[in-house]
C-alpha positions as CSV (number, residue, x, y, z in Angstrom):
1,X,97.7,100.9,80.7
2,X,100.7,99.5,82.1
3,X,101.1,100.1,85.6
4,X,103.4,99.5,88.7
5,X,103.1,99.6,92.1
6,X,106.3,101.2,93.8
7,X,106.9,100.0,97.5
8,X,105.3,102.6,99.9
9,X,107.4,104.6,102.0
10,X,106.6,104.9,105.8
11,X,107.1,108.2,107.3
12,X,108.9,109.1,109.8
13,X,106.5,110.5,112.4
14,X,104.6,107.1,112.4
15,X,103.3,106.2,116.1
16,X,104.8,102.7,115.7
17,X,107.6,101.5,113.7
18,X,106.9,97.9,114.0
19,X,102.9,97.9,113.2
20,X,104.0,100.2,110.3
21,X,106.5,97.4,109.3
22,X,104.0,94.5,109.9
23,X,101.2,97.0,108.0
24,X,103.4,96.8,104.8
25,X,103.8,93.2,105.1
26,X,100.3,92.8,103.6
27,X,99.0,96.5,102.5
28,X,100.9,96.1,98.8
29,X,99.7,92.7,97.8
30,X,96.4,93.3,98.7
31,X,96.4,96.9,96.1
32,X,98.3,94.6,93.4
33,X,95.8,92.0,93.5
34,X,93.2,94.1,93.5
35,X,94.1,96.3,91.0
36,X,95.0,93.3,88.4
37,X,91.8,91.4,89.3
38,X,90.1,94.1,87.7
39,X,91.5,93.3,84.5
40,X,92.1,97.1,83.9
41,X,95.6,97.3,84.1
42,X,98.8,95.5,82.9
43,X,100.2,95.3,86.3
44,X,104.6,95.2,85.9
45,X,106.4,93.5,88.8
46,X,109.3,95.1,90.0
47,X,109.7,93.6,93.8
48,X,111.1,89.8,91.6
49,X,113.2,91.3,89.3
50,X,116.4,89.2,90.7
51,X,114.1,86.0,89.8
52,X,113.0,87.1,86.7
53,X,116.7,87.8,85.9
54,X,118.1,84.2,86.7
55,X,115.1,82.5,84.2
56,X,116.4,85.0,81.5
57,X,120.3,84.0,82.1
58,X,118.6,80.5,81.7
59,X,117.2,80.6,78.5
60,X,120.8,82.4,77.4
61,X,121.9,78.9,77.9
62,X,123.1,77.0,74.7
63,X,120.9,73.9,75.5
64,X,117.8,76.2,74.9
65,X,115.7,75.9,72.0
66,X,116.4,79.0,69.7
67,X,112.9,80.4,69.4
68,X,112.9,80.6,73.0
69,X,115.3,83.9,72.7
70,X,112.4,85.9,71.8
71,X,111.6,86.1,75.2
72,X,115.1,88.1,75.5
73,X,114.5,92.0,75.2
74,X,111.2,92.4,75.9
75,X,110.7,94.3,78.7
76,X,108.4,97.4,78.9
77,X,108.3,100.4,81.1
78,X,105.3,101.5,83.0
79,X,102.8,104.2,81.9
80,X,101.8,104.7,85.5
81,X,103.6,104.1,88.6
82,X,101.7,104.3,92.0
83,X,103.4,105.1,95.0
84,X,102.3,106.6,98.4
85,X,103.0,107.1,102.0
86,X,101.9,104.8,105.5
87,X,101.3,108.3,107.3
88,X,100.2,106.6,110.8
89,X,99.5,103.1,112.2
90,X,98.8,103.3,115.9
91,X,97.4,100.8,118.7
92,X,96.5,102.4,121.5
93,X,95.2,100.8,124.8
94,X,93.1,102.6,127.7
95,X,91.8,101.6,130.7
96,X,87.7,101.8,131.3
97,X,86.3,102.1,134.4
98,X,82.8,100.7,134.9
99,X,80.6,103.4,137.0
100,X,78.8,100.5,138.8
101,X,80.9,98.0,139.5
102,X,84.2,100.0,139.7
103,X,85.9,97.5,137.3
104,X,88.3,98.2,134.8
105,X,88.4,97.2,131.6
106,X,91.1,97.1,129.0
107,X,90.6,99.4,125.8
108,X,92.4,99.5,122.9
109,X,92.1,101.2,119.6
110,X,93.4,100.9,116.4
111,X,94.0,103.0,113.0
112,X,96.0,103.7,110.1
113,X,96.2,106.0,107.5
114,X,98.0,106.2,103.8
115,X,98.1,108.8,100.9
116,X,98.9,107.3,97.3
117,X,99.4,109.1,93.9
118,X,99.4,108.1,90.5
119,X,102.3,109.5,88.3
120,X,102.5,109.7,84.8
121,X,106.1,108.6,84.2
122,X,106.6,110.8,80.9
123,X,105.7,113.8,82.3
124,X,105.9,113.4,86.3
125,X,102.0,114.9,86.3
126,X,100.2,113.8,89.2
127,X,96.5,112.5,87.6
128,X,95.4,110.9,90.8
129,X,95.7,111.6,94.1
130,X,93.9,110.5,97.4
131,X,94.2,108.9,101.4
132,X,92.3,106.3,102.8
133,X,91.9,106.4,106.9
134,X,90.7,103.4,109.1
135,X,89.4,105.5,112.2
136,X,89.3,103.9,115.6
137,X,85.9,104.8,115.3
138,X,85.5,102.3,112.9
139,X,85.9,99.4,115.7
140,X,89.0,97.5,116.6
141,X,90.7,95.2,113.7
142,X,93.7,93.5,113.8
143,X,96.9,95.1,111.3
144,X,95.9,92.7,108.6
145,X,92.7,93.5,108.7
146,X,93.4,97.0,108.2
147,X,96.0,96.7,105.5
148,X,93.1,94.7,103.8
149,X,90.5,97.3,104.0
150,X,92.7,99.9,103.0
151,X,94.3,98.1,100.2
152,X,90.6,97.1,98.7
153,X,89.7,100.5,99.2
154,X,92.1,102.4,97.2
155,X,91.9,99.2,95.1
156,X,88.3,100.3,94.2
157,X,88.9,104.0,94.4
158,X,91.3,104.2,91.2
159,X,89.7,101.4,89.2
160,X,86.6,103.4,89.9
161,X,87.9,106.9,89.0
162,X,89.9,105.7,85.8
163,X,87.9,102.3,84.5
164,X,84.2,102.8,86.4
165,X,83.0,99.5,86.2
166,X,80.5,99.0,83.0
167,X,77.3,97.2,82.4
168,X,77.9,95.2,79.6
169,X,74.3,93.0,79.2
170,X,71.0,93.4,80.1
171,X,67.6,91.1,80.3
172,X,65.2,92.3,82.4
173,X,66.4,93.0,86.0
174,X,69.0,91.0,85.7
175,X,72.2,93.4,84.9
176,X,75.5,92.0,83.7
177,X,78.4,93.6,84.9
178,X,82.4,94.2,82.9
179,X,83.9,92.7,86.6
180,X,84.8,90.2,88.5
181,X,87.4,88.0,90.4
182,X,88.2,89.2,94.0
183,X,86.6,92.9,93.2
184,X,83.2,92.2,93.4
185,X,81.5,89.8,95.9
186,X,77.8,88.7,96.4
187,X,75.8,90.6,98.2
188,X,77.7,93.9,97.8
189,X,75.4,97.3,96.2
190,X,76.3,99.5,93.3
191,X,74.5,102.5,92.3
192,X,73.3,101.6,88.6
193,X,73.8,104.8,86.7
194,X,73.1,106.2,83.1
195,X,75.6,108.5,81.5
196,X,74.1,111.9,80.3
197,X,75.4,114.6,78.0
198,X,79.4,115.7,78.2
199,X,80.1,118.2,80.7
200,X,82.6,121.2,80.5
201,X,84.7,123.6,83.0
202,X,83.0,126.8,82.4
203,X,85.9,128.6,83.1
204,X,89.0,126.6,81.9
205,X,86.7,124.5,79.3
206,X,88.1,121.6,80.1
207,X,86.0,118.6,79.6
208,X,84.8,117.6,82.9
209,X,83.5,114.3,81.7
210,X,80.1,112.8,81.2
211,X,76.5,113.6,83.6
212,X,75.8,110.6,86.2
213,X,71.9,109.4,86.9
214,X,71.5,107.7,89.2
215,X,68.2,105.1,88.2
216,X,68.7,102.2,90.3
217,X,70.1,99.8,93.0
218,X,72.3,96.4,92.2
219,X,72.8,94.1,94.4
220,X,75.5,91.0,93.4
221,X,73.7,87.8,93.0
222,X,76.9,86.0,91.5
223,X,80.2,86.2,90.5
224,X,82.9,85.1,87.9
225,X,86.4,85.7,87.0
226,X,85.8,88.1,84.1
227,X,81.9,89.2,84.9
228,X,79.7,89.4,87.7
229,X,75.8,89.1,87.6
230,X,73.8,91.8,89.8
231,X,70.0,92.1,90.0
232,X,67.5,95.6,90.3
233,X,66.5,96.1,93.9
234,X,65.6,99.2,94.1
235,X,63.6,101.4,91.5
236,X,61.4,99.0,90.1
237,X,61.9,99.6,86.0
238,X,64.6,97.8,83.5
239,X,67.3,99.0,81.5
240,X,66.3,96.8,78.6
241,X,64.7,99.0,76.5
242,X,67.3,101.5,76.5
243,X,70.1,99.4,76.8
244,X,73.5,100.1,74.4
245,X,77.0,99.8,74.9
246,X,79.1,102.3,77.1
247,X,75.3,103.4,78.4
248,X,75.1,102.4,82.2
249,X,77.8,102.0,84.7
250,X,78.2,100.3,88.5
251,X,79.9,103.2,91.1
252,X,80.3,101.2,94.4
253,X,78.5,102.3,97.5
254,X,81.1,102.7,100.4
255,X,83.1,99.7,101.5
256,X,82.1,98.7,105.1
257,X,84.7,98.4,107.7
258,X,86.1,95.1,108.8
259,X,83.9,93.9,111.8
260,X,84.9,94.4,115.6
261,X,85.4,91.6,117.2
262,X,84.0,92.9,120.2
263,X,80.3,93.3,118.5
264,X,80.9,90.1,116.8
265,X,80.8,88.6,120.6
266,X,78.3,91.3,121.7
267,X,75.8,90.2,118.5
268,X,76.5,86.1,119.3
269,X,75.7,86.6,123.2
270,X,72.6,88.5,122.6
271,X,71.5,86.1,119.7
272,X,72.2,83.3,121.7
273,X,69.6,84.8,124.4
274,X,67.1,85.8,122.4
275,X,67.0,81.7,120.9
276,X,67.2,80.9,125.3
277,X,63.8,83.0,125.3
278,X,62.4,81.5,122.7
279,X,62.7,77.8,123.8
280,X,61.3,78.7,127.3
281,X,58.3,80.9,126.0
282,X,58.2,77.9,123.5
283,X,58.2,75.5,126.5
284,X,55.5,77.5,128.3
């Protein structure tokens, strides 16, 4: 499918202009190289047309070898086009008061929030729809940080709803998975699951896709561009046996949140007492 991403529009009743602004700076790279390091999509550029334009008034040059005009004529239009809305970025700072010491410290939250769609440019039918939220909840990250989480999320979320990532090879518990690149990194979990029979709408009859057993846990043990290698941690059996093409597929647990600084610091500090206890029970 060839697909392009259309620059987000920021609305209007955003808490803050600038972090909006600085938001979009990263937020549509990060969904355009996620989306075309999954090798599902034949991702169209439209944000380097005027460059694209120059190298084409280049080969038009009479100096050019002939077969080189070819490359004249060949553009295509997209299937798909993707575009959304930054609905909020905030940054909001409190003051804390401890209870026992009476001093104040400085608190400040972050979160964003964006809504995307996928159009069919033939018809104008919406056939995806969804928002991604980073709560302050979620701990304090920096606007790149949460333009990168949000990105990878929807990322995930429509390669996962369209192209569900498939297991391609099997040898014991070792699993062999149709991904790679950027979109799957060691250590990360999947739900291994094995398609059942199709599924229809009662009412409307309209084919509602395929049942989803779940049978296992994967955990990534190594990746590469095209493929990634994952191994059965939970469940104890192997695919092997029943093993065929367009069988078993990977459906991502939920990505984690970027990690707050402040418990980064928090974690260190208490690490780095716990290995001061040590060395004097040690000592002792």
């Amino acid at each position: 499918l060839r697909v392009t991403v259309a620059p987000f529009q920021i609305s209007p009743t955003v808490s803050d202009g600038k972090l909006a602004t600085k938001f979009m700076e990263s937020f549509p790279n990060g969904l355009v190289g996620y989306l075309s390091q999954s090798r599902r999509f034949a991702l169209l550029d439209r944000d380097f047309l005027e460059n694209q334009a120059q190298e084409l008034d280049f080969i038009k040059r009479g100096d050019v070898r002939a077969e080189e005009l070819a490359k004249l004529g060949n553009k295509v239009g997209a299937d798909y086009i993707v575009v959304g809305l930054v609905e909020d970025v905030f940054e909001n700072e409190n003051m804390v008061t401890m209870r026992s010491t009476g001093q104040q410290i400085k608190n400040v939250e972050t979160g964003a929030r964006i809504s995307y769609r996928i159009i069919d440019v033939a018809t104008t039918q919406i056939t995806f729809s969804d928002s991604v939220t980073y709560d302050p909840d979620m701990g304090k990250a920096s606007v790149r940080d949460m333009a990168d989480y949000i990105s990878d999320v929807a990322g995930q979320t429509i390669v996962n709803a369209i192209y569900p990532i498939a297991i391609v090879s099997s040898a014991g518990k070792q699993i062999t998975l149709g991904q790679g690149g950027k979109t799957v990194s060691v250590g990360e979990k999947y739900n291994l699951v094995r398609y059942g029979n199709d599924i229809f709408d009662p009412r409307t009859k309209e084919s509602l896709g395929r049942e989803e057993i779940v049978v296992g846990v994967l955990e990534i043990t190594n990746v590469q561009s095209k493929t990634s290698t994952a191994k059965i941690i939970e469940d104890g059996n192997t695919i092997s046996d029943s093993f065929s093409p367009n069988t078993y597929i990977a459906r991502p647990f939920p990505r984690e949140a970027p990690p707050d600084p402040a418990v980064k610091v928090r974690d260190a500090a208490k690490k780095a007492r716990e290995d001061i206890n040590k060395r004097l029970e040690d000592d002792f």
